[in-house]
C-alpha positions in Angstrom: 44.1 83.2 60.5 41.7 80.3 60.6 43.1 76.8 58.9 41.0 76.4 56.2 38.7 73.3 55.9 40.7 70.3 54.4 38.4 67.8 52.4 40.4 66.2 50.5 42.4 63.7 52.4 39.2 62.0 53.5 38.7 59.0 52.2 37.7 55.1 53.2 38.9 52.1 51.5 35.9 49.7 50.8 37.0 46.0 51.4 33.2 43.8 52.7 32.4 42.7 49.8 32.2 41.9 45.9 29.2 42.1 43.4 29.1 39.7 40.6 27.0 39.1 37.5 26.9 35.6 39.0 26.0 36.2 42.4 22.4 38.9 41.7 19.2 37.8 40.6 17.8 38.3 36.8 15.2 40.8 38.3 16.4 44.0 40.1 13.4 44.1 42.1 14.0 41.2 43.5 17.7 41.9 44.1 17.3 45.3 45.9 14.8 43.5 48.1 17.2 41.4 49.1 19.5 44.1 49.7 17.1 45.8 51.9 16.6 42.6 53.9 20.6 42.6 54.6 20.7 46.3 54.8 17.8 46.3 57.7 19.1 43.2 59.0 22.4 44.7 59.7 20.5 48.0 61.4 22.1 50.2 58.8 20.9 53.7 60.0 17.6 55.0 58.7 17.4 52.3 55.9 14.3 53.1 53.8 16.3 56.7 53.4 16.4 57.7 49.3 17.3 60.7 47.7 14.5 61.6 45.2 15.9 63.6 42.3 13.0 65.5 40.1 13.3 68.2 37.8 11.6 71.2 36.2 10.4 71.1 32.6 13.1 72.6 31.9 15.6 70.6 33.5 16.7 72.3 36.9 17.3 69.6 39.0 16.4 69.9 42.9 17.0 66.8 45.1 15.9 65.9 48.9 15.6 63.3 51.0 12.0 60.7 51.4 11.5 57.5 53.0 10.5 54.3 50.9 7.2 52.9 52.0 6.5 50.0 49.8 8.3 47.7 47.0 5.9 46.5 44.6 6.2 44.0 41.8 5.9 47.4 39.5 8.6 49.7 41.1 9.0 51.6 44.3 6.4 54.1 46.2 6.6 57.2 48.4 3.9 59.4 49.6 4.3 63.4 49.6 2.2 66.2 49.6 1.1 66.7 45.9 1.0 70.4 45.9 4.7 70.6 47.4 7.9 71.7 45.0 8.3 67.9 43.7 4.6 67.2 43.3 4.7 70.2 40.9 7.5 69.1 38.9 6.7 65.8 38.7 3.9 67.0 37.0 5.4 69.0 35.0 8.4 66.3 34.6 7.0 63.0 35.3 10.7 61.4 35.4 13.2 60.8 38.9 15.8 59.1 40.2 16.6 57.3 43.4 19.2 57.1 45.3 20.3 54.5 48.7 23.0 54.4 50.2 24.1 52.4 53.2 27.6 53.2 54.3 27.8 50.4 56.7 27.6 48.1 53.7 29.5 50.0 51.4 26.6 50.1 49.4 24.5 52.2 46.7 22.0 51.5 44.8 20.2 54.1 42.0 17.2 53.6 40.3 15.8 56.0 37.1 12.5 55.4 36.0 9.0 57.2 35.6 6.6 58.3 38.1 2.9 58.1 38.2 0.4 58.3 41.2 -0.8 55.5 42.8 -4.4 54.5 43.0 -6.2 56.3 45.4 -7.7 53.2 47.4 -3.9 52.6 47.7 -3.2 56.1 48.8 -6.0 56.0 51.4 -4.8 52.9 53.0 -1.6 54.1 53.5 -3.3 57.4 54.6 -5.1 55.6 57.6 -2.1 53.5 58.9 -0.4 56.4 60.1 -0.6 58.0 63.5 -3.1 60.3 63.7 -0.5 63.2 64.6 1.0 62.4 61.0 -2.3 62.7 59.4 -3.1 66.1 61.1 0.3 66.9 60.3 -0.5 66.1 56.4 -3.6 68.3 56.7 -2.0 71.1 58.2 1.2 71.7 56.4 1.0 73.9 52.9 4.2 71.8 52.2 7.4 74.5 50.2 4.8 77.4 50.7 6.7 80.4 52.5 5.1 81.1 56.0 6.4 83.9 58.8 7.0 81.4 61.5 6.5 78.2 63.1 3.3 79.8 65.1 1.2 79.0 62.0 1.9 75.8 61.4 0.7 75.1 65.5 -2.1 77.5 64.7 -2.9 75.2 61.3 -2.3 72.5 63.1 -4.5 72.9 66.3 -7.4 74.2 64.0 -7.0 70.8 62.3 -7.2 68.7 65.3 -9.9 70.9 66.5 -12.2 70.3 63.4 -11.5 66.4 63.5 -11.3 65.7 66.9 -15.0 64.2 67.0 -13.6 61.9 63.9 -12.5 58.7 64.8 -11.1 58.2 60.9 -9.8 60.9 59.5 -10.0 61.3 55.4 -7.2 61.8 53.7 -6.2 65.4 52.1 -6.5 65.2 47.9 -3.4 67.3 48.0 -1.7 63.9 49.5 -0.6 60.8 48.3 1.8 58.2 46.9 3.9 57.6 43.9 5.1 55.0 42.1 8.7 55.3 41.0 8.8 52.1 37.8 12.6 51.7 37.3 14.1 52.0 33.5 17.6 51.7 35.1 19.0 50.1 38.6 22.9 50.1 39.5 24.1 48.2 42.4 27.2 49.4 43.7 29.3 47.5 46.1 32.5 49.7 47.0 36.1 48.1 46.9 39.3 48.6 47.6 41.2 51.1 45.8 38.6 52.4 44.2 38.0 49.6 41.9 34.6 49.8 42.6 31.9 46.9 41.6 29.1 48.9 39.4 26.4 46.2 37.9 23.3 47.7 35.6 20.0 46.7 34.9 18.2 48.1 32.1 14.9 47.3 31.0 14.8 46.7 27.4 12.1 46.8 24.8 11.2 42.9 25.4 10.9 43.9 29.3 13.5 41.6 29.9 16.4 43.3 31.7 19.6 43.5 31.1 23.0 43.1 33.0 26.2 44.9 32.5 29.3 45.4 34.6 30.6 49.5 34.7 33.6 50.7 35.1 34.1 52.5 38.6 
């Protein structure tokens, strides 16, 4: 008989670094960009990486896995297909949560906030610094639709690059765009030994000052 799968001796004991109230910046913001800056300057794998959480009106929570494409002043932004499983609940749900994590930094970082679409001027800039292949790519996938095989996304997709291929700028689909995530709540979590964890949240108070406490691990 096969051995069965044994999960739970795996463990690593965290030991780079420690987090202190004394050692982050007032704003969040500003302290996951400078995160980012250590996480990208150490070539931690696939960096801009997040888990975005949404959920149904009703609460059923699905989760996957987007790239961050800008840090604004105002919160954090993505761009998806707004017709695809998360564009639909986030507008039936307009609430998500974030999640980094860079394991060769031992760190995490999780953001809750509310989501709204960006501009459109915004959307469309972004739209046009992609590579074209990405931009036929947006146009030709009816993103968490079920299709019968890969054949018609090629067909979709050589249709679309058929139609535009006389277009030097190519517009951008309505059904496509960006978010903005605006954070309520940010946890930075540096892991330690033992365990003994180092959790410190913001929270964004009424005054729209923000607020730092240290959790328990």
């Amino acid at each position: 008989m096969e051995k069965p799968l044994s999960l739970a001796d795996i463990r690593i004991n965290y030991s780079l670094k420690e987090l202190t109230q004394e050692s982050v910046a007032q704003d969040p913001l500003q302290q996951f960009g400078t995160w980012m800056e250590e996480a990208l300057a150490a070539k931690a794998d696939e960096p801009t990486a997040m888990t975005l959480s949404t959920a149904t009106a009703q609460g059923r929570p699905t989760a996957r896995v987007v790239l961050l494409k800008a840090l604004e002043k105002a919160g954090f932004v993505f761009y998806t297909n707004y017709e695809s499983r998360k564009g639909q609940q986030l507008q039936e749900n307009p609430f998500a949560a974030l999640t980094f994590f860079w394991p060769s930094l031992e760190r995490q970082v999780r953001i809750e906030g509310t989501v709204e679409r960006v501009p459109e001027e915004m959307s469309d800039a972004y739209f046009q610094s992609r590579p074209r292949g990405s931009q036929i790519g947006a146009w030709s996938s009816p993103q968490s639709q079920p299709i019968p095989d890969r054949f018609v996304l090629q067909h979709l997709e050589q249709e679309y690059t058929a139609k535009f291929k006389d277009q030097e700028v190519l517009p951008r689909p309505s059904h496509w765009g960006g978010y903005l995530v605006r954070p309520q709540r940010i946890e930075f979590w540096q892991g330690r030994q033992n365990r003994l964890h180092d959790r410190l949240l913001y929270e964004l108070e009424s005054s729209g000052n923000w607020r730092i406490q240290r959790l328990a691990p």
